[in-house]
C-alpha positions in Angstrom: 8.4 61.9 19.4 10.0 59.4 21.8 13.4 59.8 22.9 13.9 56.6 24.4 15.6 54.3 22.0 13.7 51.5 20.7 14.1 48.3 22.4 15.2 45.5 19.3 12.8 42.8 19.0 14.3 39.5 19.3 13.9 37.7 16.3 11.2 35.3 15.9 12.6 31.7 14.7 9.5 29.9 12.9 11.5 26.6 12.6 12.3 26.9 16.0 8.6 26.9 17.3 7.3 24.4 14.7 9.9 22.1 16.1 9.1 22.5 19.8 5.3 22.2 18.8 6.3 18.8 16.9 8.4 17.5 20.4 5.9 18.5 22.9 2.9 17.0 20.0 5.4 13.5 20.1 5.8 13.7 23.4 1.9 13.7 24.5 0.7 10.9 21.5 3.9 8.5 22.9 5.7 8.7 19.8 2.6 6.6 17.6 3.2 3.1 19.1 0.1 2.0 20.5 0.4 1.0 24.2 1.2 -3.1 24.5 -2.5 -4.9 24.8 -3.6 -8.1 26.8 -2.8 -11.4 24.8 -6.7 -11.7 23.6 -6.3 -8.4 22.0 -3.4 -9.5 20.8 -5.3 -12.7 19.0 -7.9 -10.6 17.6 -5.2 -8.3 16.0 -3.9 -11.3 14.7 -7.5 -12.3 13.4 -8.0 -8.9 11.7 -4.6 -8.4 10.3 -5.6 -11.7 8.5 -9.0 -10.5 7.2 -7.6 -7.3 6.1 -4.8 -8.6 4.4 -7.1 -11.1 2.5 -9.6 -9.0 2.0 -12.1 -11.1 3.8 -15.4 -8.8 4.2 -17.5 -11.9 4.5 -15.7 -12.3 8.2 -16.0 -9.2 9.2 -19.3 -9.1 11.2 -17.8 -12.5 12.9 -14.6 -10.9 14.2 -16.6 -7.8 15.4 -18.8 -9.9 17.4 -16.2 -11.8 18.6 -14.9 -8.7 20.1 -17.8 -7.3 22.1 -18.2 -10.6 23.3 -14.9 -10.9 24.7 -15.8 -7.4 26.1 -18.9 -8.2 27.5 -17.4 -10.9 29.3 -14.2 -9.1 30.7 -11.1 -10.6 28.4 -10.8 -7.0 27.0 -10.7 -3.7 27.8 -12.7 -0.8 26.6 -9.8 1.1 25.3 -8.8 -2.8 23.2 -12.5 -3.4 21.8 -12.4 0.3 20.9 -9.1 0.3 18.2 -9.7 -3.1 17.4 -13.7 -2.3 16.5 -11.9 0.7 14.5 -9.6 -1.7 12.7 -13.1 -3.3 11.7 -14.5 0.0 10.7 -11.7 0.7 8.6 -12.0 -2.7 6.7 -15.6 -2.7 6.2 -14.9 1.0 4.3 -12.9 -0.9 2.3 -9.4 0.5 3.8 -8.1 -2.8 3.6 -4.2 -1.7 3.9 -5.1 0.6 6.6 -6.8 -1.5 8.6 -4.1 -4.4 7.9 -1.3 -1.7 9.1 -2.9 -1.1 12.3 -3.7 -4.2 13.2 0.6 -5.0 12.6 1.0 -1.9 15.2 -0.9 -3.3 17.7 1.1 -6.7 16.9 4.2 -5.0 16.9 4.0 -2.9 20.0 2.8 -6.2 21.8 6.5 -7.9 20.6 8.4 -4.8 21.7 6.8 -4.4 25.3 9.4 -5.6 28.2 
């Protein structure tokens, strides 16, 4: 047998490493606001926050080409045709509210910036 004495164990706090997962997991994803866009991508969130919330499928294909043509030509970035084309996405699989909410984000976080 071992005649040293056992060295305790520090015990471990669960709740304490969930919530430092959560901080440093909020810290990296910037809290869920999407980053303030350029004043096209702005308009075109406006655009599909309108056909989502009306449900508009038939404009759809118009607003999505609208977007890679305003990428093509420079008045977006890839990063802004890229969640804006997923805002489309998410309408055309008929997540309507989803795709409305996220186009309000984008909207939102636009307002906030200084």
């Amino acid at each position: 047998m071992n005649s040293e004495p056992a060295t305790p164990k520090p015990a471990i706090r669960p709740h304490a490493a969930a919530a430092a997962a959560l901080c440093v997991a909020a810290t990296l994803a910037g809290c869920g606001q999407p980053a303030p866009v350029s004043k096209d991508a702005f308009l075109y969130a406006q655009a599909l926050y309108g056909v989502a919330s009306r449900q508009q499928a038939d404009r759809l294909d118009a607003v999505s080409g609208q977007i890679e043509s305003a990428l093509a030509a420079g008045d977006l970035t890839d990063t802004e045709a890229e969640r804006l084309q997923a805002i489309v996405q998410q309408a055309r699989d008929g997540e309507w509210k989803t795709a409305a909410a996220a186009a309000r984000r984008i909207m939102d976080a636009q307002t906030r910036a200084p």
